[in-house]
C-alpha positions in Angstrom: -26.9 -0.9 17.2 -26.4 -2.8 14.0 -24.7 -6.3 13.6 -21.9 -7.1 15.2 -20.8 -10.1 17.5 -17.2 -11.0 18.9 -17.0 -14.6 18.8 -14.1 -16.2 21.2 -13.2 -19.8 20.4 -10.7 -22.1 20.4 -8.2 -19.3 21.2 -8.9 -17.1 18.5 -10.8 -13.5 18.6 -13.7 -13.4 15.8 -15.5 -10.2 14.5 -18.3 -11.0 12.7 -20.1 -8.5 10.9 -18.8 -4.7 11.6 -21.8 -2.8 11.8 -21.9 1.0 13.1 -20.5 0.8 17.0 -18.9 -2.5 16.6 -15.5 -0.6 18.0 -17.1 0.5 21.0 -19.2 -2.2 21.5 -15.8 -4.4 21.6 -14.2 -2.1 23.9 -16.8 -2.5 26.1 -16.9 -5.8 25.9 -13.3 -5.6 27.1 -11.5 -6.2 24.1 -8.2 -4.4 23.3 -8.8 -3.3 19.8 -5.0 -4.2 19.0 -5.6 -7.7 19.8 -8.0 -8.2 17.0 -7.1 -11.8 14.6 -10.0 -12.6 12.6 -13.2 -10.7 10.8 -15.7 -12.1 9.4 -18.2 -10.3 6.7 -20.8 -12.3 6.1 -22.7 -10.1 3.3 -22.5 -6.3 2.1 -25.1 -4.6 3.2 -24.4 -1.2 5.3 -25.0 -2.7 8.3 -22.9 -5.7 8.3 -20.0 -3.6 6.9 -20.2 0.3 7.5 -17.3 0.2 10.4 -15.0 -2.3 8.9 -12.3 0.4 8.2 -12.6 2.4 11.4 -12.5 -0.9 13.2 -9.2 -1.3 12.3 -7.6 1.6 11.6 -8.7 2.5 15.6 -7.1 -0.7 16.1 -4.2 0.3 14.4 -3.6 3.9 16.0 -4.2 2.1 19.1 -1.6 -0.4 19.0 -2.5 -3.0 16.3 0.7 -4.5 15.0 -0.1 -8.4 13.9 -1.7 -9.4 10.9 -5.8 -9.4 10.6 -7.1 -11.6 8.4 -10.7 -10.2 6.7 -12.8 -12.7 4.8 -15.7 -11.7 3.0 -18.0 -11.9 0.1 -16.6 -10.8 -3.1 -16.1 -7.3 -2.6 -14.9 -7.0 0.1 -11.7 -5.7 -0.7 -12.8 -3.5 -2.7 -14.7 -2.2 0.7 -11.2 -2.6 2.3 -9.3 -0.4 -0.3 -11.9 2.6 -0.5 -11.1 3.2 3.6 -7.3 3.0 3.0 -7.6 5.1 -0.4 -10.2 7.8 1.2 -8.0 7.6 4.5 -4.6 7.3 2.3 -3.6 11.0 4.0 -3.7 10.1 7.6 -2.4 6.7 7.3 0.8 7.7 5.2 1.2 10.3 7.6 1.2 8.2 10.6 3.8 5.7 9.3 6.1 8.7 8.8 5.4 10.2 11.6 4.6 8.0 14.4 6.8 5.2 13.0 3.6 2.6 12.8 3.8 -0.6 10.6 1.4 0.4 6.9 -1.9 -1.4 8.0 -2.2 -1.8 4.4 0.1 -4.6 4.7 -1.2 -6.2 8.3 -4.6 -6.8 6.6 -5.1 -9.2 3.9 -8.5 -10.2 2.8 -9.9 -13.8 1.3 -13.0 -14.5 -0.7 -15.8 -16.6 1.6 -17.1 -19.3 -1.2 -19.7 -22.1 0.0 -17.8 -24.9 1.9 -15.2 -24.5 4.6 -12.4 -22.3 4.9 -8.8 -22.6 5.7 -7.9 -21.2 9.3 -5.2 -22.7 11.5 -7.0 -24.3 14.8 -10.1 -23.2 14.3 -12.9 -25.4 11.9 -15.1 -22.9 9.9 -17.6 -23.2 7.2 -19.8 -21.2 5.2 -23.2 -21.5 3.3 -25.1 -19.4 1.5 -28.4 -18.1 2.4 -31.2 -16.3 0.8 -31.3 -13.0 1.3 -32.5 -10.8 -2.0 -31.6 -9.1 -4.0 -28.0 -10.1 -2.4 -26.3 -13.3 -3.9 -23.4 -14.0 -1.9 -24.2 -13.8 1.7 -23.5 -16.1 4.4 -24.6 -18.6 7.4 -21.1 -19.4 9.4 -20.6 -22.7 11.3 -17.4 -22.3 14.0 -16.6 -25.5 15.5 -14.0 -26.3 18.2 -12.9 -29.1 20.2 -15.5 -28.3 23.1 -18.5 -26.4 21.0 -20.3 -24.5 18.2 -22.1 -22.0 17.5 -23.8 -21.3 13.7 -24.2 -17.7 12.7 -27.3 -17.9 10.2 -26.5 -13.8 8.9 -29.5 -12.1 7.1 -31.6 -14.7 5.4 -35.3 -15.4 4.0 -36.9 -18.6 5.8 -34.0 -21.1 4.2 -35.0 -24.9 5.6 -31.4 -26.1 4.6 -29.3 -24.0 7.4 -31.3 -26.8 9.7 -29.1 -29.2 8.6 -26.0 -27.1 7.9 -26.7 -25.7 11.8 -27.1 -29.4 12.8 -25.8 -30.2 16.2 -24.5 -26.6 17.2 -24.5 -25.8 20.9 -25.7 -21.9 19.6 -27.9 -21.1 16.8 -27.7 -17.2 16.6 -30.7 -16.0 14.0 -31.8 -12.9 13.1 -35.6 -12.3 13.3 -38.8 -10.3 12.4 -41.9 -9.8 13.2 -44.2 -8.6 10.7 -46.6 -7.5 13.1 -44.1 -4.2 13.5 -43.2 -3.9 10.0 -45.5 -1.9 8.7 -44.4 0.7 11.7 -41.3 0.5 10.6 -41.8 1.3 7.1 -44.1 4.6 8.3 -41.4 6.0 10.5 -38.2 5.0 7.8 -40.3 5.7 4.5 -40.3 3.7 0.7 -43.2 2.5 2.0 -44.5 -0.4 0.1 -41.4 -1.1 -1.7 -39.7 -1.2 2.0 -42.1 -3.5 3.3 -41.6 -5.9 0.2 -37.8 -6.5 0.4 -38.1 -6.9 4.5 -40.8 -9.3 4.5 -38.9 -11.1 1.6 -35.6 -11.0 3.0 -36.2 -11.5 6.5 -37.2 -15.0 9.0 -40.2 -14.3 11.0 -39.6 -15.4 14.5 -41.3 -18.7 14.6 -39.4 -19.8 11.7 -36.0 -19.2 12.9 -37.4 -21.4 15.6 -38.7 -23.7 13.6 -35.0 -24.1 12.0 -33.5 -24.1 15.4 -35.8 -27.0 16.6 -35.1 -29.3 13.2 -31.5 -28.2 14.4 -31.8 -29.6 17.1 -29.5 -26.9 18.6 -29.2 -26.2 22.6 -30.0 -22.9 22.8 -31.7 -20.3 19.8 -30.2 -16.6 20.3 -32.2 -13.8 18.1 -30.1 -11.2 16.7 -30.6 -8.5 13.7 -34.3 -7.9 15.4 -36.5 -6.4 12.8 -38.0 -4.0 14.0 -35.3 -3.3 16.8 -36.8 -0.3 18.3 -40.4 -0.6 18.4 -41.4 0.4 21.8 -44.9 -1.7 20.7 -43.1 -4.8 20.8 -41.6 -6.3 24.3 -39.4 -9.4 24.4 -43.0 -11.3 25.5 -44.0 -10.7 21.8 -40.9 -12.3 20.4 -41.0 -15.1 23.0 -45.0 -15.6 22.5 -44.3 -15.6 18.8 -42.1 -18.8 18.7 -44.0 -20.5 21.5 -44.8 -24.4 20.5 -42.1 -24.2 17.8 -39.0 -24.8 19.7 -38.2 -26.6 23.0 -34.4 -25.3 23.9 -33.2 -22.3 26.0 -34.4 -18.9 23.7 -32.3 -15.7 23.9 -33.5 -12.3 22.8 -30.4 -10.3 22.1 -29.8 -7.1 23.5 -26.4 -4.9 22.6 -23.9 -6.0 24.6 -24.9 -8.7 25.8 -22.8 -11.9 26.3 -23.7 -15.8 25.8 -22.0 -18.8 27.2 -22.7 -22.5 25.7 -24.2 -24.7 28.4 -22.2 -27.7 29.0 
């Protein structure tokens, strides 16, 4: 499925990236839905943001009753706004119907800029990466008392998230292999033009472990595989890819699947 990862740390739930699924995938992952605290957008492409709104309005018909706070790129709440305008029917209808609090006012949404950002008991910064044609996307650093983990979000090779990642227990990196891209392109179309803003946009694998070794992070966990779904390509390509370039624990991520820092 596309990005999406809940994030648990220092006592507070984080969402980051709402790609199609993420509400089941959260369920499953046994989360109550109404217990939802803090989502982070890192950039605006589909498939960071596509279930942002039904993530929380099934949150909301299923209980949700404390305030959410979104933060995002610039845009965000304009992303935010649409769902509650297109869904302004139901929602109105609900609240004088079924007596619900107006989610409208539950959610409030705040700008991510480069630097850190203001969240009670929980340390969180932002950078921003290269990912063209998109300006304002974002790598996220969560720190608590006992560890961290660094999100890097959709990027181009970019040699300073080594330094901003520096020291996290969890590097999680998306990754490509442009051995499979060209497949990719043939079964998706745009062809060449395809091709061109994936290879430009994207980290082949041994670079994202090339950043996770300058790091000199615990553990590297691949996310946002590109391709995803090539039956062609087995976990020993992504593994054999990297080899020689970092010497931590590697993860190859799988939906649903759930990582612990080592202590």
């Amino acid at each position: 499925m596309p990005t999406a990862s809940l994030l648990c740390i220092a006592d507070r739930i984080c969402v980051v990236d709402c790609g199609l699924g993420v509400s089941k995938g959260l369920v499953e992952a046994g989360l109550s839905l109404k217990d939802l605290d803090l989502i982070f957008i890192t950039h605006l492409h589909s498939d960071h943001v596509l279930e942002l709104g039904p993530l929380l309005h099934t949150a909301w018909t299923t209980g949700l009753a404390t305030p959410v706070t979104i933060y995002g790129p610039k845009g965000t709440r304009g992303v935010w706004e649409g769902f509650c305008a297109s869904l302004s029917y139901d929602i109105d209808l609900r609240i004088e119907d079924e007596g619900r609090p107006d989610i409208r006012d539950l959610v409030q949404v705040r700008d991510i800029e480069d630097g850190p950002l203001e969240i009670d008991g929980l340390s969180v910064r932002a950078m921003r990466v290269d990912h063209p044609p998109v300006t304002d996307c974002f790598a996220l650093r969560f720190v608590s008392a006992d560890w961290s983990v660094t999100f890097s979000s959709d990027t181009a090779y970019f040699p300073p998230l080594a330094e901003f990642a520096r020291g996290s227990d969890i590097l999680v990196h998306e990754a490509m292999l442009e051995a499979g891209v060209d497949r990719l392109v043939a079964r998706t179309g745009n062809g060449a033009r395809l091709k061109e803003h994936i290879v430009r946009s994207h980290t082949e694998a041994r670079d994202a472990a090339r950043i996770a070794e300058m790091a000199g992070v615990r553990t590297l966990a691949l996310h946002h595989l590109v391709p995803a779904d090539d039956p062609g390509i087995s976990e020993a390509d992504w593994r054999a890819a990297m080899e020689g370039h970092f010497g931590g624990e590697v993860i190859i991520g799988r939906d649903g699947m759930e990582i612990r820092p080592k202590r």
